[in-house]
C-alpha positions in Angstrom: -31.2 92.3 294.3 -27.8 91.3 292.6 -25.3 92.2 295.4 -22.5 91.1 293.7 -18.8 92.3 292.1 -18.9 90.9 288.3 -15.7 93.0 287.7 -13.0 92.6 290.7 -11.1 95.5 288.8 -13.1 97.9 289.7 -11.2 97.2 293.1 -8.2 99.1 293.1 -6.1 101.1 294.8 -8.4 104.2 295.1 -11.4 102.7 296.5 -14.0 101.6 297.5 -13.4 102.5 301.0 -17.1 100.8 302.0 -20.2 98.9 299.7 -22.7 99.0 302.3 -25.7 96.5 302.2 -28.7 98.2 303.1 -32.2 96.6 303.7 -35.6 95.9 305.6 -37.2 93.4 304.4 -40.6 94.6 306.1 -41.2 97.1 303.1 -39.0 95.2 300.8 -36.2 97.5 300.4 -33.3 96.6 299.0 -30.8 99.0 298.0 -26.9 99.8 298.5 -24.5 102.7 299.3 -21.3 102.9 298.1 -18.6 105.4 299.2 -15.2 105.8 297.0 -13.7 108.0 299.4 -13.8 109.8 302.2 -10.0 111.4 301.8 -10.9 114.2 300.2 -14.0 115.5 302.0 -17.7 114.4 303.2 -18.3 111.5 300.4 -21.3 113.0 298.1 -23.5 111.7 295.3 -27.0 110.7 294.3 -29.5 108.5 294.7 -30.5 106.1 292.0 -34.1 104.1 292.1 -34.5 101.8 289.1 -35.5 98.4 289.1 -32.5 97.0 287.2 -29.3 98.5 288.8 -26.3 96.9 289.5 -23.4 96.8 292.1 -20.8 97.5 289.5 -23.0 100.0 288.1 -23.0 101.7 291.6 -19.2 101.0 292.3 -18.4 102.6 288.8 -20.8 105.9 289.6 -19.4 106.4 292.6 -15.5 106.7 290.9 -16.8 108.7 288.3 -18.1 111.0 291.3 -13.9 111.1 292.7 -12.7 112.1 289.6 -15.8 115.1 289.2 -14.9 116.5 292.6 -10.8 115.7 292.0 -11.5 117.1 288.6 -12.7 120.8 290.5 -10.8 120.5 293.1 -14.0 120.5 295.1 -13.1 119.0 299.1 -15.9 116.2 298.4 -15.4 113.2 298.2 -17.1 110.2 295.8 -20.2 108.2 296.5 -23.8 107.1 294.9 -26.6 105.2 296.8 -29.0 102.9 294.4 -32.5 101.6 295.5 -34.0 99.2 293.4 -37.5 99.9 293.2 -40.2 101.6 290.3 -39.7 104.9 290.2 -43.1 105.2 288.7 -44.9 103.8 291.4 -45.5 106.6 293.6 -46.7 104.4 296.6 -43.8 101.7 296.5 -41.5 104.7 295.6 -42.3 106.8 299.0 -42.2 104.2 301.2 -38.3 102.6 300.0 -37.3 106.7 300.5 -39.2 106.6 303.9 -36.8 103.1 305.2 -34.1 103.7 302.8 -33.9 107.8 305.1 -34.2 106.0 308.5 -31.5 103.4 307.3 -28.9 106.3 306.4 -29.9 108.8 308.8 -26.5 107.8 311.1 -24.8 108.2 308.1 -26.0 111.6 307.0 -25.4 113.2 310.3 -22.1 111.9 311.0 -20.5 113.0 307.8 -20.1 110.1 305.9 -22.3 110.7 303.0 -24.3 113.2 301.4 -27.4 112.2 299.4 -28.4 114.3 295.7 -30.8 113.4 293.1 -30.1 111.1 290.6 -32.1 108.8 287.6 -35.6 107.7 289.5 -35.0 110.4 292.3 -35.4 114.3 292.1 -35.7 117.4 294.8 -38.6 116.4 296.4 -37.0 112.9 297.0 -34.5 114.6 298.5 -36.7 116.7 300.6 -38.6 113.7 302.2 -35.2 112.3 303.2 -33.8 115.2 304.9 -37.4 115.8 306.2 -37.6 111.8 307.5 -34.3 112.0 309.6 -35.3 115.6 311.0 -32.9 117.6 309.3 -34.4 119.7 306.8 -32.0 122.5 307.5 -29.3 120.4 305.7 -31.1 120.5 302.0 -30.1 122.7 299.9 -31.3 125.8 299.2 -33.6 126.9 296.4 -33.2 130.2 294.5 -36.7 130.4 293.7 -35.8 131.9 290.2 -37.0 130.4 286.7 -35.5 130.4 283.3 -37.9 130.4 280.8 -40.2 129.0 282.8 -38.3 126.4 284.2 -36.8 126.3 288.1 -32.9 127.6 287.3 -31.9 124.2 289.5 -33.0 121.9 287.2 -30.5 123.7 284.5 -27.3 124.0 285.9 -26.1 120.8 284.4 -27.4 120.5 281.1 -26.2 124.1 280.4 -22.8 123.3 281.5 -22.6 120.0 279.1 -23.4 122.9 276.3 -20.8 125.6 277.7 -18.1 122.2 277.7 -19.3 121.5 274.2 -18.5 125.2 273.0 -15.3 124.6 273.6 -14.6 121.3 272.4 -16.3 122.6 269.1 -14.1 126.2 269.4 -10.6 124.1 269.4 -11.4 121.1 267.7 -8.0 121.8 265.5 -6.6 120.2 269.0 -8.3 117.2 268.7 -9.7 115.5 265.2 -8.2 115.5 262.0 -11.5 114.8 260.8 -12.9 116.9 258.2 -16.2 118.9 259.2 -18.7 121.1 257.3 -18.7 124.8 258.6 -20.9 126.2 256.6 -23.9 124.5 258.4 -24.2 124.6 262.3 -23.2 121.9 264.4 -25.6 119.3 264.9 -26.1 117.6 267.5 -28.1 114.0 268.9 -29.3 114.0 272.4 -30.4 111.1 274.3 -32.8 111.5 277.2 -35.2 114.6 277.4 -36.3 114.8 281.2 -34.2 117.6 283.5 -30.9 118.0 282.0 -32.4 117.2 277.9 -34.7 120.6 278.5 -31.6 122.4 279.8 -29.3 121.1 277.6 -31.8 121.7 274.4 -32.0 125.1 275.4 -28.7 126.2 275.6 -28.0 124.6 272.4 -30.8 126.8 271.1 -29.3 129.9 272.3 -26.0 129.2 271.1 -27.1 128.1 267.3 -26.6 124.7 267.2 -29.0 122.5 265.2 -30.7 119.5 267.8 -31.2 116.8 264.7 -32.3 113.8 267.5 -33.9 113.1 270.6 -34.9 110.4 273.0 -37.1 109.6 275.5 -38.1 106.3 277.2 -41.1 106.2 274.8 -38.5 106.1 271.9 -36.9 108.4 269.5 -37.2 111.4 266.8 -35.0 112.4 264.3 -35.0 115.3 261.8 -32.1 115.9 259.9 -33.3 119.6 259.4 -33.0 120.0 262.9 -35.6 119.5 265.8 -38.1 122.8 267.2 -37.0 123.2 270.8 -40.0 125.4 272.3 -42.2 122.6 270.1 -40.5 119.8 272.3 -40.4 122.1 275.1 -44.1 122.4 274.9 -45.0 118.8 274.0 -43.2 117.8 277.3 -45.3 119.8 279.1 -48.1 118.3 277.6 -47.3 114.6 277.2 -43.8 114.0 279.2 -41.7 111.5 278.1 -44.8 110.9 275.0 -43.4 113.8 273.4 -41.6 111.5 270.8 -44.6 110.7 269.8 -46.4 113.6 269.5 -43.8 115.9 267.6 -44.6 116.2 263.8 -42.1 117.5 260.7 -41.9 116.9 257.5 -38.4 115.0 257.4 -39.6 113.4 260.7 -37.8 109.5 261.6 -39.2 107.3 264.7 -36.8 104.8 265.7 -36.3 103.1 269.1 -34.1 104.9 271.7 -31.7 102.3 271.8 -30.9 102.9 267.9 -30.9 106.8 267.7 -26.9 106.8 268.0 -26.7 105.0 265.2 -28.3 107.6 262.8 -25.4 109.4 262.9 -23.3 107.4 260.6 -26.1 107.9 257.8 -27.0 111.5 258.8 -24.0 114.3 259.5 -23.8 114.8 263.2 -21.1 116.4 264.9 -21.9 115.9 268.2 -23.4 112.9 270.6 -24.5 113.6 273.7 -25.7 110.5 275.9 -27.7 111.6 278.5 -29.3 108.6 280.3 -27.8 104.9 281.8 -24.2 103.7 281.7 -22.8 102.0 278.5 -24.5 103.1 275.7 -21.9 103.8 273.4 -20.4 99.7 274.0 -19.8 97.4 271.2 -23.0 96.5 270.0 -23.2 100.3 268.5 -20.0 101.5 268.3 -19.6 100.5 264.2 -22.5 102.4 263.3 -21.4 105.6 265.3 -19.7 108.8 263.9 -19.6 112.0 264.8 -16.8 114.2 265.6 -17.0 113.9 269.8 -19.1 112.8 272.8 -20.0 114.9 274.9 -21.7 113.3 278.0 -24.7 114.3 279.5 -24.9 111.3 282.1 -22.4 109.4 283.9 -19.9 106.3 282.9 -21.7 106.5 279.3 -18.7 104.3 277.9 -18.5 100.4 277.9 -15.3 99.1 279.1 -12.9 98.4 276.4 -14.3 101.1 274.3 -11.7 103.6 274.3 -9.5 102.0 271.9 -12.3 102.0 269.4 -13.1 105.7 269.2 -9.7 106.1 269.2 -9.4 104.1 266.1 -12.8 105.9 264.5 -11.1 109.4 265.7 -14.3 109.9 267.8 -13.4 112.5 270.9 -14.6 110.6 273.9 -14.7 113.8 276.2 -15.2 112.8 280.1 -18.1 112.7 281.4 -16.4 113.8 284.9 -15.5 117.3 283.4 -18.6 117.8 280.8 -21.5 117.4 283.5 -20.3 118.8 286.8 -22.8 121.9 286.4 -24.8 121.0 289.3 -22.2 120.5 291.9 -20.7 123.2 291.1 -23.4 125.3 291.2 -24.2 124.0 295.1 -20.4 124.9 295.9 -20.8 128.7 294.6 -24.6 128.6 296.1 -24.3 130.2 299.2 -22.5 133.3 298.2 -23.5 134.2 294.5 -26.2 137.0 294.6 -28.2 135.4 292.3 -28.7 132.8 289.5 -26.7 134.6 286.9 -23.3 134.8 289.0 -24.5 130.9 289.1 -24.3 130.6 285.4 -21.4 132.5 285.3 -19.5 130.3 287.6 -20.1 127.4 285.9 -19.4 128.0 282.6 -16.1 130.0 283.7 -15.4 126.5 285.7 -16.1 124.0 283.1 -14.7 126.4 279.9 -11.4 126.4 282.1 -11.0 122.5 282.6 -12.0 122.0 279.4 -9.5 124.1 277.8 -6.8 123.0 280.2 -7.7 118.9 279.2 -7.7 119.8 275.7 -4.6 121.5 275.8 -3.2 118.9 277.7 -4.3 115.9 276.3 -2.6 117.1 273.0 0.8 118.2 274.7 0.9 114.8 276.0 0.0 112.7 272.9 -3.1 111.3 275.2 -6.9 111.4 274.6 -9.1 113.5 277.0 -10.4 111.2 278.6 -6.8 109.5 279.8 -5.8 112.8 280.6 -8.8 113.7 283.1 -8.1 110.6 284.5 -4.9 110.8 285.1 -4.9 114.4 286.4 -7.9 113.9 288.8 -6.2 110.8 290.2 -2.8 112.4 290.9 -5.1 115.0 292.8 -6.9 112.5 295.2 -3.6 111.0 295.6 -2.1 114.4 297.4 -5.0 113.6 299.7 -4.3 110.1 300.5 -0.6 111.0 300.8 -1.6 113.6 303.8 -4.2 111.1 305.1 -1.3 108.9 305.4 1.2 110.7 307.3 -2.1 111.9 309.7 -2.9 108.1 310.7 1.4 107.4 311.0 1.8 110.5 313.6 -1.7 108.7 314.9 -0.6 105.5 315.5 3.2 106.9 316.6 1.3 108.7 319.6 -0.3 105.4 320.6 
């Protein structure tokens, strides 16, 4: 377990409030939780179980979890657990939920953080923790509902990365100079096809958009001609994450995941949508990337000290804060929508709006998106801290 800062500057101001060091050495777990804030609401964010995390990894997460809620102006605030441990190891993987539930439970049912799914964790996880510390009644609900075949939960995000990409593509007049083909449909290059990949694959096949490339951890396809979705959809059903190398065309190129990004400056591509770990567009890639904007799919996608770089390749680096908040913000309108289409609904009326609105203001203010959502989320969470303030000064005054 590394349980240690490389970067101090992800120290600020803002947070962390608390890095909490959790383990029990009897099962070997070792794993940490990490809680932004708790000024804005009950801290909130999901559970990641992978062998190779890190603390700054964790630390980073749970900020980019801040800014989502800020970003909504959802009353949550920002958090993230990781447990390092195979998430393909069933037995080993049960048993670090089992301690890692008994470990949190306090924390759980005094408010001070809320688990979710995350990369090596899914529902069920979920389930077994709520079900561990005997309260199953605080899981969230499920809608029992399928869209084409698949549970309407596991699309809420991946169809509200497509609905933030309509509208990046619909006013990108606002945004890049560069000069685009429009008499072909946008193409776009998708890394990762598990949960949010299906969603987002279909809702780029609804809306006309041509999926050229697609990873998995078993590597990469690429088809300049554009990929079959229900072909891929079916092949995952069959094989899983050996879908890549099943799928057959005749303009067909295998490459390894990590270089599928890099097709794009051979291959026209419009859009990039990373959809796995943290820092994959970094400086090892970045010269043999072009496309028009990223659009993430997964969180903190962008080395640090890689801003300046797009900039200078006029790449839109949307936020990944405001592009993927599909899910929680299908858990906030949950309990009163009817059913999964006033979910749907919701969603891509909430992230169409803050897209527009960061668009529009990122080009009255001469800034890039991504400085903008910053800056706007942060100036949100700071009202909160301001009234958090003057609550512990009339505290302390009394005593």
């Amino acid at each position: 377990m590394k349980f240690n800062i490389k970067d101090e500057s992800l120290l600020d101001d803002y947070g962390p409030e608390k890095i909490i060091n959790i383990n029990n050495p009897s099962i070997g777990l070792n794993a940490v939780l990490v809680i932004d804030n708790s000024v804005y609401g009950i801290p909130a964010g999901g559970i990641r179980l992978l062998p190779d995390i890190e603390l700054d990894e964790m630390i980073r997460l749970s900020r980019a979890m801040t800014l989502k809620f800020c970003s909504y102006k959802m009353k949550v605030g920002g958090s993230k657990a990781g447990i390092w441990g195979d998430p393909t190891d069933d037995e080993e993987k049960n048993i670090l939920l089992t301690g890692f539930a008994k470990q949190i439970e306090p924390f759980i049912k005094n408010d001070v953080y809320y688990p979710g799914p995350d990369m090596g964790t899914d529902d069920y996880d979920l389930l077994k923790i709520f079900n561990v510390i005997g309260a199953s009644n605080l899981a969230p609900n499920k809608l029992g509902m399928k869209k084409s075949g698949v549970p309407v939960e596991e699309l809420f995000t991946g169809y509200g990365v497509v609905y933030c990409l309509e509208v990046i593509y619909n006013n990108l007049e606002k945004l890049s100079y560069k000069e685009r083909d429009t008499s072909k449909t946008p193409s776009v290059i998708l890394e990762g096809f598990g949960k949010v990949g299906t969603a987002i694959g279909m809702a780029l096949d609804e809306l006309g958009f041509t999926l050229t490339g697609v990873s998995t951890i078993k590597g990469a396809i690429f088809d300049e001609n554009g990929l079959e979705i229900n072909k891929l959809l079916e092949l995952k059903d069959q094989y899983g994450d050996d879908l890549v190398n099943y799928y057959e065309s005749s303009n067909l190129l295998r490459v390894e995941k990590e270089k599928l990004f890099e097709l794009s400056s051979e291959y026209r591509t419009d859009f990039i949508i990373p959809g796995a770990r943290p820092d994959v567009i970094n400086k090892q890639n970045i010269d043999k990337i072009d496309a028009i904007a990223i659009v993430p799919a997964a969180n903190i996608p962008y080395q640090k000290g890689i801003f300046e770089t797009l900039e200078e390749k006029s790449i839109i680096a949307f936020p990944d804060f405001v592009a993927n908040a599909g899910e929680i913000l299908a858990i906030w309108v949950n309990k009163v929508a009817k059913n999964a289409e006033e979910i749907f609904e919701f969603i891509k009326e909430k992230i169409s709006d803050k897209t527009f609105e960061t668009i529009q203001g990122a080009a009255e203010e001469s800034m890039t998106p991504y400085n903008y959502a910053v800056q706007n989320a942060l100036k949100e969470l700071e009202k909160q801290m301001r009234r958090n303030k003057r609550k512990l000064t009339k505290l302390n005054e009394r005593y």
